[in-house]
Structure formats: structure tokens, C-alpha cells
C-alpha positions in Angstrom: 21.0 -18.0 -14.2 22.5 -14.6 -12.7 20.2 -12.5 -15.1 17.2 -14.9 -14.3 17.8 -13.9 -10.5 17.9 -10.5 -11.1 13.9 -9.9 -12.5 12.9 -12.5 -10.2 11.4 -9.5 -7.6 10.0 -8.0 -11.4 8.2 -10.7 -12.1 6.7 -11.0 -8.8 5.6 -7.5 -8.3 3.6 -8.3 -12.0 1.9 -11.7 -10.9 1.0 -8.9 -7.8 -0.5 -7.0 -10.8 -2.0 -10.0 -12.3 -3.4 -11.3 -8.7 -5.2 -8.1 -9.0 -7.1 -8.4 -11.8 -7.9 -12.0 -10.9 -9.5 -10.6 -7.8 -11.4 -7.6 -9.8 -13.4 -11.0 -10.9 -13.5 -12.9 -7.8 -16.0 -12.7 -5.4 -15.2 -11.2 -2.0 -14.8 -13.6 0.9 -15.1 -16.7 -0.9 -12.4 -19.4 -1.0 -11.2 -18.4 -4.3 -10.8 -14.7 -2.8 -8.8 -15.5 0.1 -6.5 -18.1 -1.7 -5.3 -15.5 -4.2 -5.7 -12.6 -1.8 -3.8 -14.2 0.7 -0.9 -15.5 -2.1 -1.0 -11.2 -3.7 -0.1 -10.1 -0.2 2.5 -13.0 0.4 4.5 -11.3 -3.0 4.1 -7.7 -1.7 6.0 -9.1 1.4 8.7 -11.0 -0.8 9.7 -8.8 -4.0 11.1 -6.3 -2.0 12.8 -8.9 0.3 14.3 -10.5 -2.6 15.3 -7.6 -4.1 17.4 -6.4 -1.2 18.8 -9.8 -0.2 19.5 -10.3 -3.9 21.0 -6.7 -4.3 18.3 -5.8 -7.2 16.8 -3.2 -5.6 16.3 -0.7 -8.5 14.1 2.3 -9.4 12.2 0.5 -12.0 11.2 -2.5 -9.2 10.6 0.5 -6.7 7.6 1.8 -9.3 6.8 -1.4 -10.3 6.0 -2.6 -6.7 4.2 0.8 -5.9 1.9 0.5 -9.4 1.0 -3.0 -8.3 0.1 -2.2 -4.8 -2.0 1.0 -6.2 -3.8 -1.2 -8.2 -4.4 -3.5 -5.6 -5.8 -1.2 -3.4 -7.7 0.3 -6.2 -9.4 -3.1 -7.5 -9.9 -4.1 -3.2 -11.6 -0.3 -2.9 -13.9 -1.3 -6.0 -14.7 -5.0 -4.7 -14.5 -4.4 -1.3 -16.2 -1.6 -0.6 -20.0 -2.9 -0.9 -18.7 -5.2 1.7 -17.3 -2.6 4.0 -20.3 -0.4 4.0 -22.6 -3.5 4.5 -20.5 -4.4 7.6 -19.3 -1.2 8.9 -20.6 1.9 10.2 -20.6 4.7 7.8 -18.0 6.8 10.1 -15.4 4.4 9.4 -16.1 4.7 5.4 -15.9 9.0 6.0 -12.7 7.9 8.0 -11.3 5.7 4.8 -12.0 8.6 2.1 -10.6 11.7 4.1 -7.1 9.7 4.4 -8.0 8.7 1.0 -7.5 12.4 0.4 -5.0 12.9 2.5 -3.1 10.3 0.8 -3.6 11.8 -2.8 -2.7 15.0 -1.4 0.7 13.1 -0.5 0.7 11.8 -4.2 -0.4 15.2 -5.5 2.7 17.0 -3.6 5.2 15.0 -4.7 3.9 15.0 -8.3 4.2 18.7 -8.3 7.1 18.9 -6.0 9.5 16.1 -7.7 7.5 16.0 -11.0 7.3 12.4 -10.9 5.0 10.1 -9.4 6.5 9.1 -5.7 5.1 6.3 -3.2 7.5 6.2 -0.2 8.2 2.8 1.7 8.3 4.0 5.0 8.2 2.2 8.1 4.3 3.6 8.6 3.1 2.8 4.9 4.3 -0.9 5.5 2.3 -1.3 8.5 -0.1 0.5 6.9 -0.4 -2.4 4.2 -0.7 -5.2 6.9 -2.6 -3.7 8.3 -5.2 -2.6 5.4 -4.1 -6.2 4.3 -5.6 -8.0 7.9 -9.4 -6.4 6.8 -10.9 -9.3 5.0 -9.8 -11.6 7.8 -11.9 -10.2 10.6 -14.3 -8.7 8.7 -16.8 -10.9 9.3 -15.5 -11.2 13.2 -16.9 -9.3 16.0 -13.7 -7.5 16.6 -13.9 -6.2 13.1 -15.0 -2.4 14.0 -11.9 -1.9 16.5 -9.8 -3.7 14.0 -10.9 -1.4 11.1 -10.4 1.8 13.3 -6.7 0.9 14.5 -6.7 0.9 10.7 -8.4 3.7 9.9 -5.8 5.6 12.7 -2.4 3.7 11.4 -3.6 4.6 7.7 -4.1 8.6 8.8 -0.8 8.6 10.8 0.8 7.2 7.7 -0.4 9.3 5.1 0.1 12.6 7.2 3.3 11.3 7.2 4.4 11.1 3.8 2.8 14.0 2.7 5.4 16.0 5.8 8.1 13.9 4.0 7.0 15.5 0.6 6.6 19.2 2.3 9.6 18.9 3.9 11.9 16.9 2.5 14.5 18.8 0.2 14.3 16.7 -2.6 13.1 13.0 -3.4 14.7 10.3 -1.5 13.1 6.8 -1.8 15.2 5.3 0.8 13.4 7.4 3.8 11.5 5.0 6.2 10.1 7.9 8.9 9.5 11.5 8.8 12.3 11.9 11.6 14.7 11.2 9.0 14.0 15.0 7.4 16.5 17.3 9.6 14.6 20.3 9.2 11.2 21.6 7.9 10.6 25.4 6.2 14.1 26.4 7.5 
């Protein structure tokens, strides 16, 4: 039972990965959509809960959760988007791709930096997520343009964050939760 336990936030990280693929097929904002998107976010929230309360936090479950949320933020980019640009105006879209950039200029430093890939849980990335995650809920609401620019402003903050982490930081530490952790930067 003790080794059952212990892949338990593993296994949810995948059915995150297999949520993702269900909704490359599903169409956006129907019942079916919201059901499983609402049941993929609830296991990004819980694997890495379980994990710590369970004391099977590991580096393999670390990747694992980061591949599965990169994918499903990938497959929610290629569904979602049509919807977006429908709803949106198209500053908000420039707004998503230039911390799009800025994010895989994160990815990029650290790739080159620690020479492995590196997606840091920080405080800023997690609200990030919730907040990226609240989108399909107000889409369709009038508040949905200030809604999407808080996001658009969390998501920039965030990503400018953990690309300082990866300028800064003096080598790769997967525990940091906010670029105040770094003591110094260039000295």
C-alpha cells in the first residue's frame, strides 16, 4: 500500500497529461470542455499537494507536473486561441505572445544556463496558473477584457521573474518560490 501511495501524485500529473489530450478533441466551452477542464486543473492543484503532504516530492514528479502543465497550456493555446481572438481585442493576443516569449526566453536561459530543462514553481507562476486557469470561465462574461488583462499583467510579472531567477540565480534550485530569494545578482 506504502509504494501505491507514493506514485499516487505520478499518476495524477499523467491523467493531467491525459486530460489534455481529451481536451485537444473537445470542443471549447461546451459541457464536456468544462467538466474535464475543470477536473485537469483540480489535479494540477492536488499532485503537488499530495506529494508534499505525502513526502513524495521528487525530481521526476517535479518534471512530470511541469511536462503536463506545458502541454496543457500548449493543447489550451491550440484550442483556445480561435476563441480568444474571436472575443478579445487583438492587443491582448500581442500581450499573450510577447510574455509567450518572454517565458521561452526563461526556458531558453535555463536550458543553456543549467543544461536541462527548468520550470520553477514559484509563488508568481502558481498564480499565474489560476489565473490563466479562470479564462474560460468569464470568457464569455462582460468582465472578460479586465479579467484577461490582470492576466496578461500577472503572466508578464511572472515570467520576468523567472527568467531574473535564471540570470541570477547561481545555480538551479527548484525549491525557489520568489526572485527575493536570490541574494545577489551579477556580483
Amino acid at each position: 500500500m506504502k509504494n501505491i501511495i507514493k506514485y499516487v501524485p505520478d499518476i495524477i500529473s499523467a491523467l493531467r497529461i491525459g486530460g489534455a489530450v481529451i481536451l485537444m478533441f473537445t470542443a471549447p466551452l461546451s459541457l464536456s470542455f468544462f467538466i474535464v477542464y475543470t477536473l485537469t486543473g483540480i489535479s494540477d492543484a492536488l499532485d503537488g499537494t499530495i506529494a508534499r503532504k505525502t513526502g513524495n516530492v521528487s525530481e521526476f514528479g517535479s518534471l512530470l507536473d511541469s511536462i503536463a502543465d506545458l502541454l496543457f497550456y500548449a493543447v489550451m493555446l491550440i484550442r483556445f486561441l480561435p476563441v480568444l481572438y474571436e472575443t478579445l481585442p487583438v492587443q491582448i493576443l500581442y500581450c499573450a505572445a510577447a510574455i509567450l516569449v518572454l517565458r521561452l526566453s526563461a526556458y531558453i536561459t535555463a536550458a543553456v544556463k543549467y543544461r536541462r530543462f527548468a520550470s520553477l514553481h514559484t509563488y508568481m507562476n502558481k498564480l499565474t496558473g489560476a489565473a490563466v486557469f479562470s479564462v474560460p470561465y468569464v470568457i464569455s462574461l462582460p468582465i472578460a477584457l479586465p479579467v484577461c488583462t490582470a492576466v496578461c499583467v500577472i503572466a508578464a510579472l511572472a515570467s520576468g521573474e523567472e527568467l531574473l531567477i535564471h540570470l541570477c540565480g547561481k545555480g538551479y534550485n527548484s525549491d525557489i518560490k520568489t526572485v527575493f530569494q536570490i541574494k545577489s545578482c551579477g556580483g
